[in-house]
N, C-alpha and C positions, 0 to 999 in steps of 0.2 A: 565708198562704202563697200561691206561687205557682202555680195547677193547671197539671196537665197538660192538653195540650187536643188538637184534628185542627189547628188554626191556629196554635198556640203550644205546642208541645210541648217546654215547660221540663221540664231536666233537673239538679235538684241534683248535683253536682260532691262527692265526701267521697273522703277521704284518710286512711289511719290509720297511723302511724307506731309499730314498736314495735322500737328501737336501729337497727338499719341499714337493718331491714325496711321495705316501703311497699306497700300495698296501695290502688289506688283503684280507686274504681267510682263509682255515680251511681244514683239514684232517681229516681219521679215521684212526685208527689200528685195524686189524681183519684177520683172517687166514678164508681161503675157502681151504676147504678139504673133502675127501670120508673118512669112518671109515665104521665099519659094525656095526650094534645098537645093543647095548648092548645082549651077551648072544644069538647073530644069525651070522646067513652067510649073512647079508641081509646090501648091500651095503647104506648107506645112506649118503644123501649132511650134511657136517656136518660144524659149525660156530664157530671158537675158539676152533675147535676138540670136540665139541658137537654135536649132532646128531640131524639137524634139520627136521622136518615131512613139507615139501613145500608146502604150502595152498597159491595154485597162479591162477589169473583169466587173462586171456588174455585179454590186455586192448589195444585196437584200437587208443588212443589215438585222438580222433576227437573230436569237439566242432563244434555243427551244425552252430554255426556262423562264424566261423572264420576257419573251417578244424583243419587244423595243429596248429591253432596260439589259442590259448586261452585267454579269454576275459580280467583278471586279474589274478595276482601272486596268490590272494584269494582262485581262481575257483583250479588251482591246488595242492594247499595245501589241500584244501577241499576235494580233488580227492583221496589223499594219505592217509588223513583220513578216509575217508566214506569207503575205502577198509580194514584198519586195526580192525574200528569198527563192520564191520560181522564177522571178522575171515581169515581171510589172512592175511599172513605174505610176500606174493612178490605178485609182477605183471612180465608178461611177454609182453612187448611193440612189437606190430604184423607190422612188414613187414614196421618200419619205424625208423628210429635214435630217439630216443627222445628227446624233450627238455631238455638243462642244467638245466633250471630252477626247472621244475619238478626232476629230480635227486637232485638237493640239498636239495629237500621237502624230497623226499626218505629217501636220508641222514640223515636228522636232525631230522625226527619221527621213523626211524626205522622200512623202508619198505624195502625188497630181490625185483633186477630186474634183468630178464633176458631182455636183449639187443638184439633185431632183427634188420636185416637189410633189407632193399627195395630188391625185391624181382622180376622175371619175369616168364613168360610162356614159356616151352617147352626150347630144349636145346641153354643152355649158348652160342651166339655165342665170336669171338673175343672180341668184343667192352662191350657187357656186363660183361663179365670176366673181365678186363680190370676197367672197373666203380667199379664192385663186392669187386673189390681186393682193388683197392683207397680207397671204401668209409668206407670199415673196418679199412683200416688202419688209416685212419685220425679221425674214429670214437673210437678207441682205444686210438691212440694218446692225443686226446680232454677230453674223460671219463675214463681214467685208477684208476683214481687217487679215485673215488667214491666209498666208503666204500658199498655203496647197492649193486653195481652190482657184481654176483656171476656168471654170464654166459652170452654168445655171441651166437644166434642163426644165423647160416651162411647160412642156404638154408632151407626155410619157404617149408617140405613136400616132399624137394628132387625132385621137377617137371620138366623133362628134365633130369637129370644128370643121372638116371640108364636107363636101359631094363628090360621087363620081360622075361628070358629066358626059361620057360616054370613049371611044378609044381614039389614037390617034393612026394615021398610017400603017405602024405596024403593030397595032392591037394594046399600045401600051394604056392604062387605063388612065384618062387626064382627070384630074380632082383639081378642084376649085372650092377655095374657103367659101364656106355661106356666107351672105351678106349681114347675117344678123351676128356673125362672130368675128368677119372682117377686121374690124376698126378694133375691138378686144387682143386681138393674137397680135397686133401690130402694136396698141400699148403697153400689154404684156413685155415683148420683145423689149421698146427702147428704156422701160422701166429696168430692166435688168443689164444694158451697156454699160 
């Protein structure tokens, strides 16, 4: 097969026909893995077992007219570009789902996203866990299939969920998950592997 790649971001073409109806869409193939870079101990994200260097800009995803909603298909294609032309190879989307549309732009030029989710202050009560958990899942369910995305950021900084339990030897400050958010951050996490 043919992988997907940041240089060659082949995208299979499918069509499914059933009487009048048509539905087309498109996939990648591409392995997302750690290796260690060549001739080190030094763990790196690596693309088709290639050892990728992550040149990624947190991208807020906003359009001062429209917020969330972007003016034309153009303006975000443009976006995927203007990012690959300095030197970046991914965007990391801050503390919000992103648009389908912009992921299929990712796709088909061959830009790395990491995926964040909406995000709150101070500890997780019921109901926001509750939202947190839904809206990954349904945001996984919806974008799995995207050859760009290499990762899912679950908690934008970790705000709420640990303590500081006081310093270590040389004053570094040790944090420790609360117990009442413990077992969440951990099904969080394997929900999203």
């Amino acid at each position: 097969p043919r992988l997907w790649n940041l240089e060659d971001p082949y995208l299979y073409e499918v069509e499914a026909v059933l009487g009048q109806d048509i539905v087309r869409s498109y996939f990648g193939m591409r392995k997302i893995s750690v290796v260690n870079l060549p001739g080190t101990d030094y763990p790196y994200i690596a693309l088709n077992n290639e050892p990728v260097y992550v040149q990624l800009a947190l991208d807020q995803s906003y359009h001062p007219d429209g917020f969330y909603t972007f003016p034309s298909d153009q303006f975000m294609k443009d976006e995927i570009l203007r990012s690959k032309s300095i030197g970046l190879n991914g965007i990391r989307t801050h503390i919000k789902v992103e648009v389908p549309r912009k992921l299929y732009w990712a796709d088909k030029l061959g830009l790395l996203v990491m995926e964040d989710l909406p995000n709150s202050w101070g500890e997780p009560d019921k109901k926001m866990q509750s939202e947190s958990e839904y809206t990954l899942r349904e945001m996984i369910k919806r974008d799995y299939n995207h050859p760009s995305i290499f990762s899912y950021v679950l908690f934008n900084e970790t705000w709420g969920l640990n303590s500081n339990t006081g310093t270590d030897e040389n004053g570094k400050i040790i944090r420790k998950y609360l117990p009442e958010t413990q077992y969440w951050v951990a099904s969080m996490y394997y929900l999203s592997k």
